[in-house]
N, CA and C atoms as a LAMMPS dump frame, in Angstrom:
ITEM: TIMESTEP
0
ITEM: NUMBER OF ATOMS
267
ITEM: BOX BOUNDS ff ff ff
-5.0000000000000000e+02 5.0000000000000000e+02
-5.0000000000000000e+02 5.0000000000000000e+02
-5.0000000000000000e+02 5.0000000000000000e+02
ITEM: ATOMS id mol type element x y z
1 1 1 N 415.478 -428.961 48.297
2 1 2 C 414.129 -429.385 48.585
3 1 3 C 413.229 -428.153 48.613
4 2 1 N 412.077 -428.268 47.959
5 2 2 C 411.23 -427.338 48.126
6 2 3 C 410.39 -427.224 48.829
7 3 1 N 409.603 -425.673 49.522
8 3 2 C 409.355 -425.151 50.73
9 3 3 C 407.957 -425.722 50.901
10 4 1 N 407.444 -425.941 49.572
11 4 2 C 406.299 -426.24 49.009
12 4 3 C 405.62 -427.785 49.36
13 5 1 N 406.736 -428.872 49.508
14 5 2 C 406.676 -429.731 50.045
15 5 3 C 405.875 -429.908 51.228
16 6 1 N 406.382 -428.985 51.846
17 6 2 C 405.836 -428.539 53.447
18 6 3 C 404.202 -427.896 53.406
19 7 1 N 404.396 -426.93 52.639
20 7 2 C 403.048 -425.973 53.154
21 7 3 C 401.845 -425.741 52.333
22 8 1 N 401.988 -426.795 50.526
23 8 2 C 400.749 -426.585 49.794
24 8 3 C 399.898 -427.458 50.119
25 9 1 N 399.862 -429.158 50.825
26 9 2 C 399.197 -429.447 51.338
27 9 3 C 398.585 -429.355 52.407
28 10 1 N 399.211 -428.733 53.403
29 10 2 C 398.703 -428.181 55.153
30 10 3 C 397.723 -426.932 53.736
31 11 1 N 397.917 -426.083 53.569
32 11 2 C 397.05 -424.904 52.929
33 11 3 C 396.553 -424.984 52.005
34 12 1 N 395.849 -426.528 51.281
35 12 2 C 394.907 -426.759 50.662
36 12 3 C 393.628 -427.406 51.55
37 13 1 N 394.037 -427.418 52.881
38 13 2 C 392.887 -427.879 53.897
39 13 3 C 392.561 -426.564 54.355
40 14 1 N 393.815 -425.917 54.384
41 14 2 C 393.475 -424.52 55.519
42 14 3 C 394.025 -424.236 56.049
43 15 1 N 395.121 -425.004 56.894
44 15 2 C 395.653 -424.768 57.894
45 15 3 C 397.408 -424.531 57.639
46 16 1 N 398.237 -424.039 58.342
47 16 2 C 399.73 -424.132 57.788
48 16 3 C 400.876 -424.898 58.24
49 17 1 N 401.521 -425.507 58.639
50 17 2 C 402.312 -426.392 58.791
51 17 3 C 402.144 -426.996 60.578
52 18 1 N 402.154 -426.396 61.064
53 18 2 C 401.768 -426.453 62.36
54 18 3 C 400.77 -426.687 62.658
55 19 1 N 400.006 -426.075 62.273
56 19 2 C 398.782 -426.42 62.222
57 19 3 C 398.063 -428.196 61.837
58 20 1 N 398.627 -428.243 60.724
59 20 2 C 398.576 -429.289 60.06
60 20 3 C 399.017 -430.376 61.293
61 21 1 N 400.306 -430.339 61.441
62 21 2 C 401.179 -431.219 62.174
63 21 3 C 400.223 -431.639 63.321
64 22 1 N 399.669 -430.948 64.139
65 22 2 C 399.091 -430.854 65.193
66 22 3 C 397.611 -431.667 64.897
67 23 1 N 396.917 -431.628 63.799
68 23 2 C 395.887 -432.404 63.43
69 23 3 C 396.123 -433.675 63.431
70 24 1 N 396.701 -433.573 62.369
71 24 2 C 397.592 -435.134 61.935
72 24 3 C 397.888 -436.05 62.582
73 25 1 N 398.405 -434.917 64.24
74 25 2 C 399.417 -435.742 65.547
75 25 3 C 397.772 -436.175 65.939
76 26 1 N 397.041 -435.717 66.043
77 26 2 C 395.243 -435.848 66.718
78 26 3 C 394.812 -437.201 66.455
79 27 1 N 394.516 -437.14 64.746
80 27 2 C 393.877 -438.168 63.873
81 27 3 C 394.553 -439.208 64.353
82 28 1 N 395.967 -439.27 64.17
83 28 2 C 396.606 -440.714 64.039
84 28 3 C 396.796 -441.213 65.57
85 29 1 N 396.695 -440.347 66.469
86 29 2 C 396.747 -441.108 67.881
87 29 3 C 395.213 -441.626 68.055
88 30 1 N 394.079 -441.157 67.91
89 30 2 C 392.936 -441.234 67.929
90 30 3 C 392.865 -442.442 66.849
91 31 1 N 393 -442.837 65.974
92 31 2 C 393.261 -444.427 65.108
93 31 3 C 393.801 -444.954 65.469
94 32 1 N 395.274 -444.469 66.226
95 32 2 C 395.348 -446.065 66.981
96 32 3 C 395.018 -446.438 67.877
97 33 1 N 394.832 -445.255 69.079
98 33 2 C 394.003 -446.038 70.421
99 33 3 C 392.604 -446.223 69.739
100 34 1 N 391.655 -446.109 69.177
101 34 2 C 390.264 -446.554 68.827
102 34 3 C 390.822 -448.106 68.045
103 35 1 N 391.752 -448.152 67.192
104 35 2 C 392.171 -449.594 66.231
105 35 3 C 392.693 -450.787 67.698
106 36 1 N 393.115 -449.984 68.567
107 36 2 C 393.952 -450.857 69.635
108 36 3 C 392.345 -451.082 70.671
109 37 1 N 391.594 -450.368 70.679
110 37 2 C 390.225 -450.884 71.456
111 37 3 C 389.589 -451.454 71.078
112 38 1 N 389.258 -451.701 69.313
113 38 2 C 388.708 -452.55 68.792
114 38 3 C 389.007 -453.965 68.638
115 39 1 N 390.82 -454.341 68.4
116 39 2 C 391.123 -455.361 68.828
117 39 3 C 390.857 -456.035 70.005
118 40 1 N 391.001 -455.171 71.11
119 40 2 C 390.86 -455.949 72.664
120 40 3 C 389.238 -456.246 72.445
121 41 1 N 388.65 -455.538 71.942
122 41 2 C 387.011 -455.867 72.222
123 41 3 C 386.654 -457.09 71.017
124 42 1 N 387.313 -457.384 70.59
125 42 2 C 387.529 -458.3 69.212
126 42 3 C 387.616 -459.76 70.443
127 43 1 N 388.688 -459.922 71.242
128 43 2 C 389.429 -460.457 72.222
129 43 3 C 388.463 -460.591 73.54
130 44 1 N 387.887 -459.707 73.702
131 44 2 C 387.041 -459.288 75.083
132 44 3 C 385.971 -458.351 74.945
133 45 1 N 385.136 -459.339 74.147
134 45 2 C 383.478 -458.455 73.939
135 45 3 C 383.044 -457.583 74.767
136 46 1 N 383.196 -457.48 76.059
137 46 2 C 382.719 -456.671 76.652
138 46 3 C 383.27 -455.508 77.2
139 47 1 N 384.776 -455.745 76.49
140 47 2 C 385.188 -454.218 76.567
141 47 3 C 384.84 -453.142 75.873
142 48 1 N 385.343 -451.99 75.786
143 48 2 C 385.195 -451.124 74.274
144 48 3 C 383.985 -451.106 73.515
145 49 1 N 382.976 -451.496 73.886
146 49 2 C 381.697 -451.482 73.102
147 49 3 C 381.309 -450.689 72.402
148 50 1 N 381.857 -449.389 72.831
149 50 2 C 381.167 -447.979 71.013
150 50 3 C 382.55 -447.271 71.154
151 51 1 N 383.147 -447.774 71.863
152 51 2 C 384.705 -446.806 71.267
153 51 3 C 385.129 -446.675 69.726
154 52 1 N 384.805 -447.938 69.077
155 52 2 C 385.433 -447.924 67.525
156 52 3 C 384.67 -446.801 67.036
157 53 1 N 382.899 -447.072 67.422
158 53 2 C 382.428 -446.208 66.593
159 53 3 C 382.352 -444.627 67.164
160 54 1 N 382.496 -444.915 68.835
161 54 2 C 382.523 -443.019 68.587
162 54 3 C 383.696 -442.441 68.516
163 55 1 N 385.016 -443.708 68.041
164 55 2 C 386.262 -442.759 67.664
165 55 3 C 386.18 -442.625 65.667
166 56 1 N 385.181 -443.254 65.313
167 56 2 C 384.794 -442.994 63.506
168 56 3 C 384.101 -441.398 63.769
169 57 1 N 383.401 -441.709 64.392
170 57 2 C 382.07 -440.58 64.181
171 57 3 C 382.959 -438.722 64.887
172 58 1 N 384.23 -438.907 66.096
173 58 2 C 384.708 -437.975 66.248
174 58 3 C 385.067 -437.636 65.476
175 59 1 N 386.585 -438.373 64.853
176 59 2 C 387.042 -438.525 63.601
177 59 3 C 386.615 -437.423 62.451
178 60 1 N 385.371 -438.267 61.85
179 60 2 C 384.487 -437.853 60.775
180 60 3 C 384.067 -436.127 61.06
181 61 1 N 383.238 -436.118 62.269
182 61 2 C 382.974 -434.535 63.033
183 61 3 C 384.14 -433.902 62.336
184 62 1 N 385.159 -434.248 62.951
185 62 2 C 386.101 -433.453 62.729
186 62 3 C 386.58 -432.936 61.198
187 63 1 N 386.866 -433.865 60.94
188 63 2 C 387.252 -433.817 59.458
189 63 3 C 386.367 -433.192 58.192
190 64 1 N 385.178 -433.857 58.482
191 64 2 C 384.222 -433.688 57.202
192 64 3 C 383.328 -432.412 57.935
193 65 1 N 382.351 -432.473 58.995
194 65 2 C 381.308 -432.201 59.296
195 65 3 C 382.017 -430.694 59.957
196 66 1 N 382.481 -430.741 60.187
197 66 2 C 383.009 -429.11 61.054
198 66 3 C 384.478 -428.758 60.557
199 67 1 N 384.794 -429.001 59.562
200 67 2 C 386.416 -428.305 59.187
201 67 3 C 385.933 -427.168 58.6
202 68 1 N 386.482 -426.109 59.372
203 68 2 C 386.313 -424.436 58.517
204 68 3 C 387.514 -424.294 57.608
205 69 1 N 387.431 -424.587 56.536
206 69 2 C 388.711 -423.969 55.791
207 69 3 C 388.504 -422.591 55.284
208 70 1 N 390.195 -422.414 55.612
209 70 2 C 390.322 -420.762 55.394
210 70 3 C 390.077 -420.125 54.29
211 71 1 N 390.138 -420.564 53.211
212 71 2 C 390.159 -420.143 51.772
213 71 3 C 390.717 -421.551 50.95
214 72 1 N 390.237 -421.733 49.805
215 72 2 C 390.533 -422.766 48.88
216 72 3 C 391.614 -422.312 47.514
217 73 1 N 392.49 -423.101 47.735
218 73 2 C 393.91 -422.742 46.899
219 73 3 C 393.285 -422.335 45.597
220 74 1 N 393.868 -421.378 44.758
221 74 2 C 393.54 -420.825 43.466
222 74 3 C 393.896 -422.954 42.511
223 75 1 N 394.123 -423.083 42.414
224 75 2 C 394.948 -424.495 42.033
225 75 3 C 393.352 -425.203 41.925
226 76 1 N 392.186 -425.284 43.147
227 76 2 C 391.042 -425.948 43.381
228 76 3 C 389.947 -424.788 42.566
229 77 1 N 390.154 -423.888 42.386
230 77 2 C 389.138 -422.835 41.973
231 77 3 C 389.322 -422.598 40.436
232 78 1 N 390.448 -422.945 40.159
233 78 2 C 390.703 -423.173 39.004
234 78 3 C 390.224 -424.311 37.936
235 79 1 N 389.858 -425.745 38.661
236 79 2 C 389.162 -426.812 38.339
237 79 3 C 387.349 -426.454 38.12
238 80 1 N 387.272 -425.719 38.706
239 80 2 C 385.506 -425.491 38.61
240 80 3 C 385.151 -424.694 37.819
241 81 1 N 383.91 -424.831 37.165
242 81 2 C 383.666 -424.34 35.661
243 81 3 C 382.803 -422.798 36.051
244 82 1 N 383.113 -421.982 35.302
245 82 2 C 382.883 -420.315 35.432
246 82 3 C 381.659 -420.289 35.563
247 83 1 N 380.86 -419.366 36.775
248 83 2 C 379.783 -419.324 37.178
249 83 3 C 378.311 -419.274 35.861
250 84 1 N 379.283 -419.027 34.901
251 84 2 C 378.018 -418.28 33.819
252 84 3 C 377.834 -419.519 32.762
253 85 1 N 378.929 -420.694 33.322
254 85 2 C 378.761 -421.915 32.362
255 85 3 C 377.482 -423.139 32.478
256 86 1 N 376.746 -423.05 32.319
257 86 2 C 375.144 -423.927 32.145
258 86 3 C 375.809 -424.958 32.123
259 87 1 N 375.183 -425.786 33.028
260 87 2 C 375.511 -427.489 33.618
261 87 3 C 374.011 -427.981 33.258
262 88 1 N 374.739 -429.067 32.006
263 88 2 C 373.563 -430.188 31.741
264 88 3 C 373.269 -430.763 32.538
265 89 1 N 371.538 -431.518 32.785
266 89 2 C 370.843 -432.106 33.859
267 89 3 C 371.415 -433.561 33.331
């Protein structure tokens, strides 16, 4: 099995295996208690009233709006066209 398995996706976000792991462990507990509050409030309107959405909007923060990545894999830099190449409107 290769090592690669493990560590080119954790270090195409940024982060390295541990790192990764530790997010991952974040996101997916945070989806299911927000998925498990939305049901009960599904059940009992007046529970949970912005939990779904302020566990989207942490979520999102997290992910999209504030992820510092460390550097972007040669693999992603390689897809983008050479600074001196003129992009039609």
């Amino acid at each position: 099995m290769s090592l690669g398995l493990f560590t080119d996706h954790p270090a195409s976000v940024g982060e390295n295996y541990v790192e990764h792991l530790g997010s991952a462990g974040f996101f997916g507990t945070r989806m299911v208690l927000g998925g498990l509050a939305c049901m009960l409030h599904g059940l009992l309107p007046f529970l949970f009233v912005r939990t779904g959405r302020q566990t989207i909007e942490l979520l999102h923060d997290r992910m999209v709006v504030n992820r510092h990545r460390r550097s972007r894999p040669a693999v992603d830099r390689a897809r983008e066209p050479h600074p001196s190449v003129a992009l039609a409107d």
